[in-house]
C-alpha positions as CSV (number, residue, x, y, z in Angstrom):
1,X,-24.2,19.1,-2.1
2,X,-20.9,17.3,-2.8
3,X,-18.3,19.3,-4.5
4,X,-16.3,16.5,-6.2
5,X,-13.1,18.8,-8.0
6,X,-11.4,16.4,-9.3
7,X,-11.0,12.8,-9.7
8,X,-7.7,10.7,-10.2
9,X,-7.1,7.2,-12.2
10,X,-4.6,5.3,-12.1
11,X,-3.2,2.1,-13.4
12,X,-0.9,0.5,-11.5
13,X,2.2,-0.9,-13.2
14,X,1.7,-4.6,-12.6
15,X,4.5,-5.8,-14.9
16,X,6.8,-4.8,-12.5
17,X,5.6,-7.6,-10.0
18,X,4.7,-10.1,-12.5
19,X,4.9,-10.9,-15.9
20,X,1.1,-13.1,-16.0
21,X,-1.1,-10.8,-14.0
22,X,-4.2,-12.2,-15.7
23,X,-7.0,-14.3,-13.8
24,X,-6.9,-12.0,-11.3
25,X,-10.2,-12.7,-8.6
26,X,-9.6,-10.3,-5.6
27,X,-9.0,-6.9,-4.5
28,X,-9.6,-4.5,-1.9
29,X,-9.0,-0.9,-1.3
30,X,-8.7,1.2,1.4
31,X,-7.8,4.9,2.2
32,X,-6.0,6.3,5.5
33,X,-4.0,9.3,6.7
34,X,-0.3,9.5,6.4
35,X,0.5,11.8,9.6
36,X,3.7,12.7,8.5
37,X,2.0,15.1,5.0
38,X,-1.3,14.7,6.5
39,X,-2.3,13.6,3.1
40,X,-4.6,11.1,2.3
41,X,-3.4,7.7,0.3
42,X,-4.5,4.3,-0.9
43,X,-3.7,1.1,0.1
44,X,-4.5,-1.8,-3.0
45,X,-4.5,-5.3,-2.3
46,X,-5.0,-8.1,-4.8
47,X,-4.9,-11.5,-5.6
48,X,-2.5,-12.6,-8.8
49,X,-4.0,-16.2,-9.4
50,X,-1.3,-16.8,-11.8
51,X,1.8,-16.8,-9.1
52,X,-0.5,-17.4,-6.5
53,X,0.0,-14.5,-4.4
54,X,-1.5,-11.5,-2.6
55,X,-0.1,-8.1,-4.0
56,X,0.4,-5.2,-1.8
57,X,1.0,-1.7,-3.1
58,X,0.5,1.9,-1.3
59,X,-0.6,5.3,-3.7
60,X,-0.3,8.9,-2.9
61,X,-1.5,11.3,-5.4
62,X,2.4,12.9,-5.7
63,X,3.4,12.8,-9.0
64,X,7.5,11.9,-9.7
65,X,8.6,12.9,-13.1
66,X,7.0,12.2,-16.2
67,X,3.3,12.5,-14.2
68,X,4.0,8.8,-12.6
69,X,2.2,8.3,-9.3
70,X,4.3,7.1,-6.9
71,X,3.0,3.5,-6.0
72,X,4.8,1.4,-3.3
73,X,4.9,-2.0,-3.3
74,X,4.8,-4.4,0.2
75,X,6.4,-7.4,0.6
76,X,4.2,-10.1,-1.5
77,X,2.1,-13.0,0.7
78,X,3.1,-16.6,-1.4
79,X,0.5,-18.6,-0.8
80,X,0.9,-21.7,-3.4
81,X,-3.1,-22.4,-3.7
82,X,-6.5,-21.0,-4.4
83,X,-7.5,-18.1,-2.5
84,X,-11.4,-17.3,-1.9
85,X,-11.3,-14.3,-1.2
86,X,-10.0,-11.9,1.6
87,X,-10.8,-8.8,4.3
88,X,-8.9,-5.7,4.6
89,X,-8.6,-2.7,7.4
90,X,-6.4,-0.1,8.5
91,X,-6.1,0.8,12.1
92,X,-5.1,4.4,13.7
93,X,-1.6,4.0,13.7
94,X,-1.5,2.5,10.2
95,X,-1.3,-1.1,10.6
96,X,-2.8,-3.0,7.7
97,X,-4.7,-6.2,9.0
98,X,-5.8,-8.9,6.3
99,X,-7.7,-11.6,6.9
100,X,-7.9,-14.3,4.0
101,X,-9.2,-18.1,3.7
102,X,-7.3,-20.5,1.1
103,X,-8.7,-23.7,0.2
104,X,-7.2,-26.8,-1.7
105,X,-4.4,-26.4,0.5
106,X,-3.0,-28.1,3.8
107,X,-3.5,-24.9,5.1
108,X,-7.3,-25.1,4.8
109,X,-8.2,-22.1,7.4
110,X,-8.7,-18.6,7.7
111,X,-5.4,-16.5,8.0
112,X,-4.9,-13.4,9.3
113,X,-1.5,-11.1,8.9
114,X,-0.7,-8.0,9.9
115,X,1.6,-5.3,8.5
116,X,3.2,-3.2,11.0
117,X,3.3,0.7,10.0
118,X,2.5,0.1,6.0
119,X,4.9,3.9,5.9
120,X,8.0,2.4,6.8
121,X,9.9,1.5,4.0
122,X,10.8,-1.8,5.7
123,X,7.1,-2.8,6.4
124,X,6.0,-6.5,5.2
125,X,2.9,-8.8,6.0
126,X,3.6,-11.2,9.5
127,X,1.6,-14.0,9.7
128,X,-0.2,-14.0,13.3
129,X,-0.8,-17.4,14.0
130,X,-2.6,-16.1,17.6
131,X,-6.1,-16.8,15.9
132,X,-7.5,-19.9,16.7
133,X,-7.8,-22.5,13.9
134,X,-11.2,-21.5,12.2
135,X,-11.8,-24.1,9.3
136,X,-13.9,-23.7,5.9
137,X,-15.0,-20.1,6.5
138,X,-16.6,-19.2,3.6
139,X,-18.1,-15.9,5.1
140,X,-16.0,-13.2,6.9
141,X,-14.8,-9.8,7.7
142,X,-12.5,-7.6,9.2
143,X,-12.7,-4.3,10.9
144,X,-10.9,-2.4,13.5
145,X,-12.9,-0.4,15.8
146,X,-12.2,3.4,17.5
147,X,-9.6,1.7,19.7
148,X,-7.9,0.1,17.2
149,X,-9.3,-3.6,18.4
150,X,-9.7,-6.5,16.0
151,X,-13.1,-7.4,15.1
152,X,-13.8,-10.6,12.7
153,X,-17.5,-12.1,11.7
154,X,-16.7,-15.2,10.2
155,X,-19.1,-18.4,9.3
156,X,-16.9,-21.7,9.6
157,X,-17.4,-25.0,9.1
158,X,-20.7,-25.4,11.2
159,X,-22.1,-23.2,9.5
160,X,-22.8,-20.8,12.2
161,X,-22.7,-16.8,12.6
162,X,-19.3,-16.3,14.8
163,X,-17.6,-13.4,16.7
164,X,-13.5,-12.8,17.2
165,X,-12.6,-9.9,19.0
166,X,-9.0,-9.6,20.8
167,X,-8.5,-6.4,22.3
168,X,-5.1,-4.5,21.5
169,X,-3.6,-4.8,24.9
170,X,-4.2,-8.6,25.5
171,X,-2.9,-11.1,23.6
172,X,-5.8,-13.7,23.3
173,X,-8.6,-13.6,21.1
174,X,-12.3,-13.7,22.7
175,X,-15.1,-16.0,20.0
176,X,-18.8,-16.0,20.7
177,X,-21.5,-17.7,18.5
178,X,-24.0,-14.3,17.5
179,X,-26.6,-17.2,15.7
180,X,-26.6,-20.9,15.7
181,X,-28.7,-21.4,12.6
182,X,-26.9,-22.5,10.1
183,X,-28.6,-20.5,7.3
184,X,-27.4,-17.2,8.2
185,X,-23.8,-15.4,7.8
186,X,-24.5,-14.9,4.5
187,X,-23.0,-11.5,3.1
188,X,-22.8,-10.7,6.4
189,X,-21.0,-7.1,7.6
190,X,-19.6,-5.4,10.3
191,X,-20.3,-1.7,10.8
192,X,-17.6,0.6,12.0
């Protein structure tokens, strides 16, 4: 028996990124702890195909005057082409990792940024170019584990099942193939 005791909507003020927010295609949601209130928030992420850009914005349910919810935004990630799609997670100590594949583009592979401490006023989205080159992935996913290491499944451009994982202490990546038939990957998920 779930006592739900109250639900909150909002609607984010996009006009204060961007004028043409239509044709929107992506978003992505996910909630974590702020361990300074010990309150829970939202972090939104989506794609504005107009200016051709991923949007980042944080929400906590504290209202500011006039019943506005204070909403955050991050520093924006141009990207100048189509996006298809994108994966994001939070670890423990509230870095935001985003994974995202753009096609028609000289940069036709899958990208993956981090932003350091999403809290800090300061925070934007770095592009870690530590990942090896993984071309035409049109399945993946993100998740960080219990000890905050980087997990991707990803299908590329052979078409087979793939595994990323690079630890948080090391520096390289580790990649194993989990199936070589080239009919699988599809929706695939990791389970955290």
């Amino acid at each position: 028996n779930n006592d739900y005791t109250s639900l909150n909507l909002i609607e984010i003020d996009a006009e204060s990124k961007t004028n043409a927010i239509s044709g929107q295609k992506y978003n992505a949601i996910k909630s974590f702890i702020n361990p300074d209130s010990g309150n829970e928030e939202i972090m939104i992420v989506y794609y504005d195909n107009t200016a051709k850009k991923i949007v980042t914005c944080l929400y906590n349910n504290e209202k500011e005057n006039n019943n506005i919810y204070n909403v955050k935004f991050i520093t924006d990630i141009e990207i100048k082409s189509e996006l298809n799609g994108f994966s994001l997670d939070i670890d423990s100590n509230n870095n935001a990792h985003l994974l995202y594949y753009n096609y028609q583009s000289s940069n036709n592979k899958l990208n993956y940024f981090k932003c350091n401490n999403i809290l800090d006023s300061e925070s934007n989205w770095e592009n870690d170019t530590s990942i090896k080159t993984i071309t035409n992935a049109d399945y993946y996913e993100i998740k960080i584990d219990s000890k905050d290491n980087i997990n991707i499944l990803y299908r590329d451009s052979d078409k087979k099942l793939k595994y990323a994982k690079k630890d948080i202490n090391k520096t390289e990546w580790l990649y194993s193939v989990i199936d070589e038939y080239n009919k699988v990957g599809l929706n695939n998920s990791l389970i955290g």
